[in-house]
C-alpha positions as CSV (number, residue, x, y, z in Angstrom):
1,X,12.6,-54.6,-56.8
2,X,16.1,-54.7,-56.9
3,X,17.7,-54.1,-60.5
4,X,21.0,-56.0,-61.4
5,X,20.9,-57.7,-58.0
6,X,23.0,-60.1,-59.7
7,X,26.0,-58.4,-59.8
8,X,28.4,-56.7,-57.0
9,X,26.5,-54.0,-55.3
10,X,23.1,-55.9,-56.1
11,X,23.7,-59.2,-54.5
12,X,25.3,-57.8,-51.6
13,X,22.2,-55.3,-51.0
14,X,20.2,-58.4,-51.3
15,X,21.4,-60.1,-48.4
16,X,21.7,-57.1,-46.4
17,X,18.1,-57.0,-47.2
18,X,17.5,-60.3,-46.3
19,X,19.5,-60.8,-43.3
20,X,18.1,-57.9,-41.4
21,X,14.4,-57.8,-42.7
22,X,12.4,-60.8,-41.9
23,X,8.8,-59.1,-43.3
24,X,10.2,-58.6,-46.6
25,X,9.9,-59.3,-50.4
26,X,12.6,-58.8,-52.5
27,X,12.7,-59.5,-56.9
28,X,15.8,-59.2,-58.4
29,X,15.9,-58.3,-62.2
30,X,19.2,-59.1,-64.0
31,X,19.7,-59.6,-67.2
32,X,22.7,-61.9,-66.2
33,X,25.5,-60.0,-68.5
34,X,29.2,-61.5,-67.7
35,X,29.3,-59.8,-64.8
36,X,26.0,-61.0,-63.4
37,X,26.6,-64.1,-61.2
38,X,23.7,-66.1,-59.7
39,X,26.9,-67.8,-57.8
40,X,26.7,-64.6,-56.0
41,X,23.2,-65.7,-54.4
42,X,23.1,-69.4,-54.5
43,X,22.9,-69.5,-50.5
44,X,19.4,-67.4,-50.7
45,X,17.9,-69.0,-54.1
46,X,15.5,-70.5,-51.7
47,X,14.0,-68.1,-49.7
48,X,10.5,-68.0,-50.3
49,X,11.4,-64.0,-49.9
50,X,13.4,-63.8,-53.1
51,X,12.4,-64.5,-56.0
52,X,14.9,-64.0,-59.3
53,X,13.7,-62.7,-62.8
54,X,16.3,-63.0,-65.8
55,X,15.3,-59.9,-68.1
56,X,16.9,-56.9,-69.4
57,X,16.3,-53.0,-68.0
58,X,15.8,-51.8,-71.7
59,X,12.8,-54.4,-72.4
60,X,9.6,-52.3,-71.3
61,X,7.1,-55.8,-70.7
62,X,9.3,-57.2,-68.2
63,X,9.8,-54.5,-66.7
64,X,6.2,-53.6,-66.0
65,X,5.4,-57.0,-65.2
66,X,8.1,-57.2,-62.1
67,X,7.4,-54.2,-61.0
68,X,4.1,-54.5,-60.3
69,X,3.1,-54.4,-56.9
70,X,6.7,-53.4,-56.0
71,X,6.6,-50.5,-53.3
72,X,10.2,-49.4,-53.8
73,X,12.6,-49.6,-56.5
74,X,16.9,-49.6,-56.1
75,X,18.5,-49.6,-59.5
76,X,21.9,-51.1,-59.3
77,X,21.6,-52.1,-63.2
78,X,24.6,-51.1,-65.4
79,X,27.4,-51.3,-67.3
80,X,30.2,-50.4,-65.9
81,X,33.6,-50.5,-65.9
82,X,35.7,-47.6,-67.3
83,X,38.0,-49.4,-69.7
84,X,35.2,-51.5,-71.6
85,X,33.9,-48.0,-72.0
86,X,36.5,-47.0,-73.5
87,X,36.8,-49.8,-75.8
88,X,32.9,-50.0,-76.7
89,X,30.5,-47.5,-75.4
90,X,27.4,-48.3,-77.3
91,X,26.3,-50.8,-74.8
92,X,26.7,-48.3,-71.9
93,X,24.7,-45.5,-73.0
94,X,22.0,-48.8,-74.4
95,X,22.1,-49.9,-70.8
96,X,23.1,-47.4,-68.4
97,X,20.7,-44.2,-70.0
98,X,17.6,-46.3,-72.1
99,X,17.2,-48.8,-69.4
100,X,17.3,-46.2,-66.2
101,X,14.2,-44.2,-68.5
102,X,12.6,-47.8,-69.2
103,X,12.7,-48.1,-65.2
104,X,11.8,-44.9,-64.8
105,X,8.6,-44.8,-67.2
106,X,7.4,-48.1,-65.6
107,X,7.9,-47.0,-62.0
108,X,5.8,-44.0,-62.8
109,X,3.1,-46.3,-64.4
110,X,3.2,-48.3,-61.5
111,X,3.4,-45.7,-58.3
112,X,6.2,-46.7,-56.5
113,X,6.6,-45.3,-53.1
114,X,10.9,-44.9,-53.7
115,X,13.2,-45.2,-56.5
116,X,16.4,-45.4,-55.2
117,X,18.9,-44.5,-58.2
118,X,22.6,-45.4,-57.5
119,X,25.1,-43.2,-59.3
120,X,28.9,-43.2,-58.3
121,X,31.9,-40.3,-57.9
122,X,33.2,-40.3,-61.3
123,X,30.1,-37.9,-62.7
124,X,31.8,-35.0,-60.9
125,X,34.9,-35.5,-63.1
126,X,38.7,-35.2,-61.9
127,X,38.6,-33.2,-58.6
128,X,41.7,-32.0,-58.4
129,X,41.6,-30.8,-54.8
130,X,38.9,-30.5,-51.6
131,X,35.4,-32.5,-51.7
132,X,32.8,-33.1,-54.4
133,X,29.4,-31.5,-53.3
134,X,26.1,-32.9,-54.2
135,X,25.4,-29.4,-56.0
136,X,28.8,-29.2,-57.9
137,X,28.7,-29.5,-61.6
138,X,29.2,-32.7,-62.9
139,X,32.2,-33.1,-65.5
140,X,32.2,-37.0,-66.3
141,X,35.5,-37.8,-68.4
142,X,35.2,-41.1,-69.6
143,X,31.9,-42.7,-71.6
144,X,31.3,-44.9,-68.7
145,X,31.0,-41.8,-66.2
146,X,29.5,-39.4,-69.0
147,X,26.1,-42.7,-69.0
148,X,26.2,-42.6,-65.5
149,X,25.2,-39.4,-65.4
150,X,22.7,-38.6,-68.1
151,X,20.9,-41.5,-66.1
152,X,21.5,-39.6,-63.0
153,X,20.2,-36.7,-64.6
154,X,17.5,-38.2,-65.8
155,X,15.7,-39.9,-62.9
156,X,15.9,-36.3,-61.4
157,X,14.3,-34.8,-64.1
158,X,11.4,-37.7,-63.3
159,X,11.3,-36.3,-60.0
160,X,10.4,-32.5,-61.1
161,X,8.4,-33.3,-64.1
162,X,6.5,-36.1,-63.2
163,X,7.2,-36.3,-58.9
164,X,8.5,-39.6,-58.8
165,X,9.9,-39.8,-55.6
166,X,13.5,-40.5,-56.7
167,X,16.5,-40.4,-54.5
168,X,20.0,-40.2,-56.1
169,X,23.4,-41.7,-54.4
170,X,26.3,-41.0,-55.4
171,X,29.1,-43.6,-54.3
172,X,33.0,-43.9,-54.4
173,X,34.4,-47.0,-55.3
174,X,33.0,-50.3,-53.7
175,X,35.0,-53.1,-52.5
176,X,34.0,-56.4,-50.8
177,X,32.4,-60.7,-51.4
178,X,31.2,-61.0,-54.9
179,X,33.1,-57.9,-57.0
180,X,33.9,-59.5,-60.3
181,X,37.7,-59.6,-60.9
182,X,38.3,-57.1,-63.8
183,X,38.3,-54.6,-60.8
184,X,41.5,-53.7,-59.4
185,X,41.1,-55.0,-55.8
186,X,39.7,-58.3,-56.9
187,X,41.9,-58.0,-59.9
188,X,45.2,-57.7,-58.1
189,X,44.1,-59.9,-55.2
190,X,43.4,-63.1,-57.2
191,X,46.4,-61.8,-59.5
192,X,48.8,-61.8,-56.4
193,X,47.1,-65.5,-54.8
194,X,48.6,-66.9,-58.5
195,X,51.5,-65.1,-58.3
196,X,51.0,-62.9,-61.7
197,X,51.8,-59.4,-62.4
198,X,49.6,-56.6,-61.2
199,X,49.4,-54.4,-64.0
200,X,49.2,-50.4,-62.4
201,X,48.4,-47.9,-64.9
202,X,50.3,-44.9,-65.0
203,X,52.9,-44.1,-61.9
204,X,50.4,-45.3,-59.6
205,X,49.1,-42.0,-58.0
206,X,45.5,-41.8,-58.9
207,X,43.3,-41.0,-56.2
208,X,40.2,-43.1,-55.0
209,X,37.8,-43.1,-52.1
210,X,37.3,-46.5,-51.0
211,X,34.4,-47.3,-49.6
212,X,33.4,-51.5,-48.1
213,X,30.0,-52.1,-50.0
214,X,28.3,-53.1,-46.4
215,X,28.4,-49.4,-45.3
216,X,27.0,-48.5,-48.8
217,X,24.2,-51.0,-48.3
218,X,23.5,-49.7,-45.0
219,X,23.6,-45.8,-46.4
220,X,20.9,-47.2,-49.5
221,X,18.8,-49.1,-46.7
222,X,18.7,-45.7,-44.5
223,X,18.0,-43.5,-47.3
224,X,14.9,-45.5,-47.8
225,X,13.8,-44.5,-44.7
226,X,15.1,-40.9,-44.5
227,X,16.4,-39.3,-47.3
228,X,14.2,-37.0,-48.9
229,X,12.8,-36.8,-52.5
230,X,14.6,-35.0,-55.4
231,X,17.8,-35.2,-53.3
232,X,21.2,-36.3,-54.0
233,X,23.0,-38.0,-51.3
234,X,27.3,-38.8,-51.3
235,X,28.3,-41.9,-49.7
236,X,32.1,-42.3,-49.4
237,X,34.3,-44.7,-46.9
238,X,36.6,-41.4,-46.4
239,X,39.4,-43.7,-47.1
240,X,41.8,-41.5,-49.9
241,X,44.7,-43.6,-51.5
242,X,46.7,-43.7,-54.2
243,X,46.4,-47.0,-56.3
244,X,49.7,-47.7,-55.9
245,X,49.8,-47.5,-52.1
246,X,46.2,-49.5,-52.2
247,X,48.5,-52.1,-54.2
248,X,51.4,-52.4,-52.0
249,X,48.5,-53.1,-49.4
250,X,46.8,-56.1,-50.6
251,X,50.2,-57.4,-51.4
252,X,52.0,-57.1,-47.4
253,X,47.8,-58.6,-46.5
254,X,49.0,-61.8,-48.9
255,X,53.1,-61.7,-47.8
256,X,53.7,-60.9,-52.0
257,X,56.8,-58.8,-52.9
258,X,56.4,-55.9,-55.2
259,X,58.0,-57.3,-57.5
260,X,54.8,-58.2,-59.0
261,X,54.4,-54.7,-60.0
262,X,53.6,-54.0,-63.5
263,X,53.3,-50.6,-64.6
264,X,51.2,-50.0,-67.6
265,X,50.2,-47.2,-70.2
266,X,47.7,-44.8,-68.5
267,X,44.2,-45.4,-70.1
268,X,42.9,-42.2,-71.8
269,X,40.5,-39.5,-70.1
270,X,42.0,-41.5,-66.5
271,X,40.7,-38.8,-63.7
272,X,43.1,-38.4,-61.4
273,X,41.5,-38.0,-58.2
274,X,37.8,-38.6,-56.5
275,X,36.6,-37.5,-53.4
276,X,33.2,-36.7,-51.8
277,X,31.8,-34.8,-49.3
278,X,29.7,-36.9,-47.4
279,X,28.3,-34.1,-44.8
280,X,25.0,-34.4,-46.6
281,X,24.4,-38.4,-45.3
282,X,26.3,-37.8,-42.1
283,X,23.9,-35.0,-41.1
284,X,21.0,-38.3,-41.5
285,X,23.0,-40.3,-38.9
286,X,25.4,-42.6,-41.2
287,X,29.4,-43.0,-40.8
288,X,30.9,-46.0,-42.1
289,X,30.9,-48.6,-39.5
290,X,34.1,-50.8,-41.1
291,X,37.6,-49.3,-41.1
292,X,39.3,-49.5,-44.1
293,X,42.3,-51.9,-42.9
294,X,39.9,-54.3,-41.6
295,X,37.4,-54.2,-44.1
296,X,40.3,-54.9,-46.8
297,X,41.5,-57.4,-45.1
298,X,38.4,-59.5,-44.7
299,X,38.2,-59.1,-48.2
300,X,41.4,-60.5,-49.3
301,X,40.4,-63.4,-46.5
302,X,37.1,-64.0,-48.7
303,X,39.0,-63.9,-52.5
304,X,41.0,-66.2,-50.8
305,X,38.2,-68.5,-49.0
306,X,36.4,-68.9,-52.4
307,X,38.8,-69.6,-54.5
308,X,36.1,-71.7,-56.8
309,X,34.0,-68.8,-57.3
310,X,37.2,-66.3,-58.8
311,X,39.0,-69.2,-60.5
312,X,35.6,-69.7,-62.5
313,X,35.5,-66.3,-64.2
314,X,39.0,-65.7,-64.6
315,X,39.8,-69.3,-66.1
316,X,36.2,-69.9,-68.0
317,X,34.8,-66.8,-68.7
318,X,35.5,-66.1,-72.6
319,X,34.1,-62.2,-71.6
320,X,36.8,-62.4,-68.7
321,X,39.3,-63.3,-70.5
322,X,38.8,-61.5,-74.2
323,X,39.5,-58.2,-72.2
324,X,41.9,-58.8,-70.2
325,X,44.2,-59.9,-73.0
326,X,42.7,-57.2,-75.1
327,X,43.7,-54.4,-72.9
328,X,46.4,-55.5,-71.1
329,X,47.9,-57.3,-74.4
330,X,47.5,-54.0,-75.9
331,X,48.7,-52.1,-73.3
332,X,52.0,-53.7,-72.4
């Protein structure tokens, strides 16, 4: 049972899933939010291996109905981007911390084998120098971060009060097919094909850890096998840069001056720097097979070989669109 396989992460797990397991059943349960996009997994809708359930994390019947007879559990479900956080945070604890103990309560019920949880970074907070640890405390800034990890939290307190055999991974920031365009690569990449401003909060200097989300699939698929229970696992691409040199990137990939620049008011509680120490995953045999040049490239090359699929949430999407003029029509 895969849980917003929908979305990014989700649908790009899902054909990893598929593509390399033939003996295989896979149900994705989405709730189909604006950032779900069945789009994203029109080319397998027909595999008599994959079957898709619209329904919401937070609604207990569905829940135990799809995940009945499920042997292992990945929970991509959530909400969440930072700034609609920090315009409206109800629906992010709703989702992010109700739903995960809906899962949670239902996978117990039902005696799952795994429950893979997928955190991210940002729970450790700002790290203003050397490597997150899996055991450092975690200082989320932002309501976005702060629902990630009560639900982080929370499946591990499944694991010592009730043993459900949960894993927890802890990713930096994903980039690849399929990542809807409110995030910055996606965001500046279409933004740059059009020839519109890329707006850069701040003076461009905050930190991230990029990481191309076919290595994260393949660190999810091999902590299935051999990660072990109650443990918390970083995956990161190793790949530190500051947004505005990530920016300057995707523009010389697309031959776009700099001009296109925009810099913007910071948004509050912004952390300015992320990065993980992956010894923990390493030590299981996993090192990111894409290097970040390549693998940024051959996503620019896929923003700009589907064209139809960007166009038809930045131009139709009313959810698209409301917040980008809301934040960046604030913001200005």
């Amino acid at each position: 049972m895969i849980t917003g396989g929908a979305g990014f992460i989700g649908s790009n797990f899902i054909h990893y899933l598929l593509s390399r397991y033939k003996d295989i059943e896979v149900v994705n349960l989405d709730k189909l939010t604006y950032a779900g996009n069945l789009d994203n997994l029109k080319d397998v809708a027909d595999d008599p291996r994959y079957r898709f359930v619209k329904g919401d994390i937070c609604d207990r019947k569905i829940v135990s109905e799809v995940i009945s007879g499920c042997e292992l559990v990945v929970h991509f479900a959530a909400e969440t981007h930072v700034d609609r956080s920090i315009l409206e945070a109800g629906s992010f604890i709703t989702t992010d911390v109700y739903g995960t103990y809906v899962l949670l309560e239902e996978a117990k019920k039902a005696g799952v084998k795994r429950f893979i949880h997928i955190s991210t970074d940002e729970v450790y907070g700002n790290v203003e120098e050397g490597f997150s640890r899996e055991d450092d405390p975690l200082k989320p800034s932002n309501p976005y971060s702060a629902s990630k990890a009560g639900a982080d939290r929370l499946a591990y307190s499944f694991f010592v009060t009730y043993h459900l055999p949960v894993i927890i991974v802890r990713a930096s920031n994903n980039f690849g097919p399929y990542q809807y365009p409110e995030k910055i690569i996606p965001l500046f990449i279409t933004n740059a094909i059009d020839d519109l401003i890329l707006p850069l909060y701040g003076d461009g200097k905050n930190i991230r850890d990029w990481l191309y989300v076919e290595d994260h699939c393949r660190a999810i698929d091999l902590l299935i096998e051999k990660g072990k229970e109650g443990e918390v696992y970083n995956v990161g691409g190793g790949n530190l840069l500051p947004n505005i040199e990530l920016t300057r990137r995707i523009l010389a990939i697309l031959g776009k001056p700099e001009t296109l620049i925009r810099y913007v008011a910071d948004r509050p509680g912004h952390d300015r720097r992320y990065a993980l120490d992956t010894t923990k995953i390493k030590k299981l045999g996993w090192e990111p097979a894409h290097s970040f040049d390549e693998a940024l490239k051959a996503t620019v090359r896929w923003y700009q070989e589907n064209e139809p699929w960007w166009r038809k949430i930045k131009e139709n999407s009313p959810a698209f669109k409301e917040f980008y003029q809301r934040w960046y029509g604030e913001r200005k």
